[in-house]
C-alpha positions in Angstrom: 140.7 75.2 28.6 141.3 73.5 31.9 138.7 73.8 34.3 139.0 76.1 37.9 138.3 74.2 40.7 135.6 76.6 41.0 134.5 75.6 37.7 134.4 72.2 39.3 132.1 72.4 42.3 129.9 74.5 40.1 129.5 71.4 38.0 129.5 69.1 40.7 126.9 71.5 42.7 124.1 71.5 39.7 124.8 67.5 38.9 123.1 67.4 42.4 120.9 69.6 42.0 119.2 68.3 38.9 119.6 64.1 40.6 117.6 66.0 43.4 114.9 67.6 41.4 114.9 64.3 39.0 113.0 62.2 42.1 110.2 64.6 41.7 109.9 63.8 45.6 110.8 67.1 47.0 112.3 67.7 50.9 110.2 65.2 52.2 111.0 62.5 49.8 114.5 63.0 52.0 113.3 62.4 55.0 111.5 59.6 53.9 114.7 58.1 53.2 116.0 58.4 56.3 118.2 61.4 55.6 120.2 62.7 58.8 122.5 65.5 56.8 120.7 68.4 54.2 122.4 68.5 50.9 124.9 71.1 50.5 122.6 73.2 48.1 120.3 73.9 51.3 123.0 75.4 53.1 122.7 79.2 53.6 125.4 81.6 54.8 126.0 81.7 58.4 125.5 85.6 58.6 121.7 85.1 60.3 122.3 82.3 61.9 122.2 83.5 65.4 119.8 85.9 64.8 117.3 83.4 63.7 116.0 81.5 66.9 115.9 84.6 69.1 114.1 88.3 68.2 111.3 89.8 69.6 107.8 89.2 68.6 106.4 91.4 66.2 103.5 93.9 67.0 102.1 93.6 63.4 99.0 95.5 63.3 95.6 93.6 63.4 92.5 95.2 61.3 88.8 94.3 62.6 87.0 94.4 59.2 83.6 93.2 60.8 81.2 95.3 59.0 80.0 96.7 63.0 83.2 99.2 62.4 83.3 102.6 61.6 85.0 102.6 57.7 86.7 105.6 58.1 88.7 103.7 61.2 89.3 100.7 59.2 90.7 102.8 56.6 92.9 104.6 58.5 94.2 101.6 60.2 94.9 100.2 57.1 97.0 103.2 55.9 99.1 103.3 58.9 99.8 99.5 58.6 101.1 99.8 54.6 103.0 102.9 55.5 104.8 101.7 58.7 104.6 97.9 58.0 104.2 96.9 54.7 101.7 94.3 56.4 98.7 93.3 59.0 96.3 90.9 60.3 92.8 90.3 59.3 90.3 89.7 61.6 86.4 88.9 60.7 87.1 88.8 57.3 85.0 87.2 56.1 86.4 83.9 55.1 84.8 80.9 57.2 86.8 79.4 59.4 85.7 76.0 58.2 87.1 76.8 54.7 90.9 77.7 56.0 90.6 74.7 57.8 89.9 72.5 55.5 92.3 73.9 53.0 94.9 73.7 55.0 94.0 70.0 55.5 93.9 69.4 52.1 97.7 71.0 51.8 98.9 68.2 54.1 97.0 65.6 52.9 98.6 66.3 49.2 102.2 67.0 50.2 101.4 63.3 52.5 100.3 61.2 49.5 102.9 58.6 48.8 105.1 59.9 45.7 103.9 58.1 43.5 101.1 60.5 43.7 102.7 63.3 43.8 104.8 62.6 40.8 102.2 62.8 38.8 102.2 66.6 39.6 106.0 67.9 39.4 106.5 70.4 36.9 108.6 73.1 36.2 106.8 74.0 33.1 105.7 77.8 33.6 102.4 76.8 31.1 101.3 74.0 33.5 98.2 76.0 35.7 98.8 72.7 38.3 102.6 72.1 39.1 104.1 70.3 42.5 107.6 71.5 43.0 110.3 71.9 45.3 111.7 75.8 45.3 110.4 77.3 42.0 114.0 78.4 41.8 115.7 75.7 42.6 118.1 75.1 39.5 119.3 79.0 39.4 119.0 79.7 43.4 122.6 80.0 45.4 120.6 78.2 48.1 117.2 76.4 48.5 114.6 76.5 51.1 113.3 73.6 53.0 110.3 73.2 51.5 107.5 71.5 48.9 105.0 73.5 47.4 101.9 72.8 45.0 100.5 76.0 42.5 97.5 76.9 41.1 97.4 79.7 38.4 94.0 80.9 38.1 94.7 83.9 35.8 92.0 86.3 35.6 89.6 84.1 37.5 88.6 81.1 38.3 89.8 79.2 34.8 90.7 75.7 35.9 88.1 72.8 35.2 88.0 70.2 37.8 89.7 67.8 36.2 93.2 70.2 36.2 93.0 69.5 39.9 94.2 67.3 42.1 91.3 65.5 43.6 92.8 65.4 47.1 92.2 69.5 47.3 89.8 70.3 44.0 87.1 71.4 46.3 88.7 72.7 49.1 90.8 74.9 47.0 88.1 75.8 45.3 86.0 77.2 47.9 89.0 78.9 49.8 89.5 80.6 46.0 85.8 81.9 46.2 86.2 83.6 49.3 89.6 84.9 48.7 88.3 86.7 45.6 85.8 88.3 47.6 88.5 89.7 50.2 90.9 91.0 47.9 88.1 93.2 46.3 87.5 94.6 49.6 91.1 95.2 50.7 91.9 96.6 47.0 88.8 99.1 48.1 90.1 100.1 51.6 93.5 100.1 50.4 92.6 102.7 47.4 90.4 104.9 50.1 93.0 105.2 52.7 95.2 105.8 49.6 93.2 108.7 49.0 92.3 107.6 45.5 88.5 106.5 44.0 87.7 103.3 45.9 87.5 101.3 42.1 91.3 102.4 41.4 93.3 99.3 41.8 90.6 97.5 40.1 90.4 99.3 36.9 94.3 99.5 36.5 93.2 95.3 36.8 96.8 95.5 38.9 95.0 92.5 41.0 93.4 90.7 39.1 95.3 87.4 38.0 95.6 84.7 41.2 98.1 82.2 41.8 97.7 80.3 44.9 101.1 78.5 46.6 100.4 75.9 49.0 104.0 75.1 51.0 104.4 72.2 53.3 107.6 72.6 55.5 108.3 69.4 57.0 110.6 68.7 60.0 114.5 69.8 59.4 117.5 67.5 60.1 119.5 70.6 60.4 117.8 73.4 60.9 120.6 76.0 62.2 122.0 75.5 58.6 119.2 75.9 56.3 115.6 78.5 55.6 112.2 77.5 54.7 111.9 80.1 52.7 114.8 82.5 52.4 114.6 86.1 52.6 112.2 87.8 49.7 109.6 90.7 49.5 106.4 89.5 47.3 106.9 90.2 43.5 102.9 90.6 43.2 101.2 93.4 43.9 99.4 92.2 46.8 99.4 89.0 49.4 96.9 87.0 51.2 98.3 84.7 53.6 96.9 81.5 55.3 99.5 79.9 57.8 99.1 77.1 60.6 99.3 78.0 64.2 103.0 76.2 64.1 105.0 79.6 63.3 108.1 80.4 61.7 107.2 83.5 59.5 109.4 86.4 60.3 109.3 90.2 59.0 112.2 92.6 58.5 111.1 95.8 60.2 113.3 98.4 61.3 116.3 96.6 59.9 115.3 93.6 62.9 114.1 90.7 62.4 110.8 90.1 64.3 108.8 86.9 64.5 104.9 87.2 63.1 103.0 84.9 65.5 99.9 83.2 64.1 96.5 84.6 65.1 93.8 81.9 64.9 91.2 82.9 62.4 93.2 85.6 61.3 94.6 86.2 57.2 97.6 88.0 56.8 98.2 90.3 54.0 101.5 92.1 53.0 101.8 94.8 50.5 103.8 93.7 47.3 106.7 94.5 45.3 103.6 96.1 42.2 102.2 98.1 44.5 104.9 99.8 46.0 106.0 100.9 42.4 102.7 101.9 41.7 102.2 104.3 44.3 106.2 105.7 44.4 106.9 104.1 47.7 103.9 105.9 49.3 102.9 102.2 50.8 106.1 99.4 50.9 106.6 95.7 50.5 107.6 94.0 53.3 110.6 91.9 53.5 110.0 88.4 55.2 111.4 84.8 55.6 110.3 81.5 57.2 112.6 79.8 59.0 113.6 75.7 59.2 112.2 73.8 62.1 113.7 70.5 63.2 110.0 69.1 64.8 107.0 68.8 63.3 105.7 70.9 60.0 104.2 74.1 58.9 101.8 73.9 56.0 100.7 77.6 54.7 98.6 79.2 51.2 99.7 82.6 50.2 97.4 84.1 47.6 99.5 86.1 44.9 97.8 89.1 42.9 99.2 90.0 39.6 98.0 92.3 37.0 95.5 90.7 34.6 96.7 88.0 32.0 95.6 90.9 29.7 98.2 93.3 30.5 101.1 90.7 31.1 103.1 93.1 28.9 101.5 96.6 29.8 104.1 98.8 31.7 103.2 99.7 34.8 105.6 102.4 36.7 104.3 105.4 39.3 100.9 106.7 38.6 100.5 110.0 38.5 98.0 110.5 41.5 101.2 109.8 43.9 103.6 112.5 42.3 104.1 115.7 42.4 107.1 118.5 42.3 108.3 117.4 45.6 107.8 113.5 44.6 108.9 113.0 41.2 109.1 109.1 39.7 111.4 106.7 41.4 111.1 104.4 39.5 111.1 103.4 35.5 108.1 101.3 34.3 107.7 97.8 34.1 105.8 94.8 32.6 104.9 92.0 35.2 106.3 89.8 32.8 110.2 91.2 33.1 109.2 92.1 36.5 109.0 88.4 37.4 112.0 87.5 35.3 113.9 90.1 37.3 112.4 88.2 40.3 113.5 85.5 39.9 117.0 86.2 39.0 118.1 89.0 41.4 115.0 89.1 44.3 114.9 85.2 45.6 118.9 85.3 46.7 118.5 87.7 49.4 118.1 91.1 47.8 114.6 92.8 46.3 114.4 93.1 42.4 113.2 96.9 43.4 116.0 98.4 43.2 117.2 97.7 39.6 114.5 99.8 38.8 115.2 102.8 40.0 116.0 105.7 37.9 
């Protein structure tokens, strides 16, 4: 059978997808060559092109959790935000501000290594608990984001002996993890209470339990206009924590308008994910979001994933029954995170959430 010319680009397309992902350098292995052009498979449609640049700031909420606060105002700050936003901004967290710092550093410094070091890293095995890649859907995606990431899968705790590390970030990573732990218990509380459900709900369904920290590292753009850092996606986890920079680039799709999050020093972001919206029936809703290209400079951020246990990889979770009713039957039909993530990953990183496949 003679091949279309369709056919033919297809071909042509993956060849340079895999010669890419064979350097094991990532995006910044091509500017270190001196690239002046993206590849083609970077290229995203022009339909948000002009749209990108521009848009009004967003008025994301930001929660005070400083333990001088009244809870029941906390609580009800944090229901308004996962209702009407899907996210918000932490403030007095808990989380030192020397720890996000130094994390952050230790993104930069890994992603900077020369890549012979970094080689040693790149994996798209999904056993490997370490892995340096570029676009974890790369060889499937219709276009990639401008961007290198490293992953730590903690599963269940903190399961990763020091030498599954790299040494560059072992301790900062860590430490951040520590904290981190400690701050998802407290949102998964305050989240539960403003949900009007015992304050220990989330954590017996163990809905939050497994971690997997990706650390990006956007680096400066030849052609911006034509490409994403990361391209438009709600979070198939149940839950979010995110560290960014103060260089920006994050935007949120509220109101069918994009809006630009700006970066709050010492704050942590957290977004409601794709899990928890199912869980509750669309009582609280992930938020859509994207981070654009930038032609100067870089953006380095760590976004803390929450997944159901390791233990219930294959457990179906759909609507619980504390958030129906007559008037509010199931939405939705029950899942595994396991096909949930497959689903991901085929229909929810092109543009479009994996949500929707599941409803009845």
């Amino acid at each position: 059978m003679d091949l279309t010319s369709k056919d033919l680009q297809s071909e042509k397309r993956a060849k340079q997808v895999k010669d890419f992902d064979d350097t094991k350098a990532g995006v910044k292995g091509l500017i270190e060559g001196g690239a002046t052009r993206i590849p083609g498979f970077f290229i995203h449609p022009p339909e948000s092109g002009s749209e990108r640049a521009g848009g009004a700031v967003a008025e994301v909420p930001v929660i005070d959790l400083s333990g001088e606060r009244r809870r029941e105002e906390v609580v009800r700050e944090i229901g308004e935000a996962c209702e009407e936003w899907g996210l918000f901004q932490m403030v007095n967290h808990g989380v030192p501000s020397g720890v996000m710092e130094k994390v952050l550093e230790a993104i930069e410094e890994f992603h900077e290594q020369p890549r012979e070091e970094k080689m040693k890293w790149y994996s798209r095995d999904p056993s490997q608990k370490v892995k340096f890649y570029c676009n974890g859907n790369l060889l499937i995606s219709k276009a990639a984001g401008w961007r290198d990431s490293i992953s730590f899968e903690f599963l269940d705790g903190p399961h990763l002996h020091p030498h599954e590390y790299p040494s560059i970030c072992r301790e900062a990573v860590s430490e951040y993890m520590k904290h981190i732990r400690e701050l998802r218990d407290k949102i998964s509380e305050l989240i539960s209470e403003a949900l009007g459900v015992p304050t220990d709900y989330f954590a017996r369904s163990e809905c939050m339990k497994s971690e997997t920290l990706v650390c990006h590292y956007y680096p400066a753009c030849p052609q911006p206009e034509l490409t994403l850092g990361t391209i438009k996606h709600s979070d198939p986890s149940a839950f979010t924590i995110l560290l960014q920079d103060t260089t920006g680039g994050l935007q949120v799709l509220h109101q069918n308008q994009w809006l630009h999050v700006s970066p709050l020093p010492g704050a942590l972001l957290a977004n409601i994910g794709d899990f928890l919206q199912l869980i509750t029936n669309d009582k609280i809703k992930s938020v859509e979001h994207r981070v654009l290209a930038r032609g100067t400079g870089k953006r380095v951020s760590a976004a803390c994933f929450f997944y159901p246990s390791a233990r219930h990889r294959l457990t179906p979770y759909g609507p619980a029954k504390e958030f129906l009713s007559e008037d509010n039957p199931p939405i939705y039909r029950s899942t595994n995170i396991n096909d949930y993530l497959i689903c991901h990953m085929l229909k929810g990183q092109d543009g479009n959430s994996a949500l929707p496949h599941l409803r009845i």
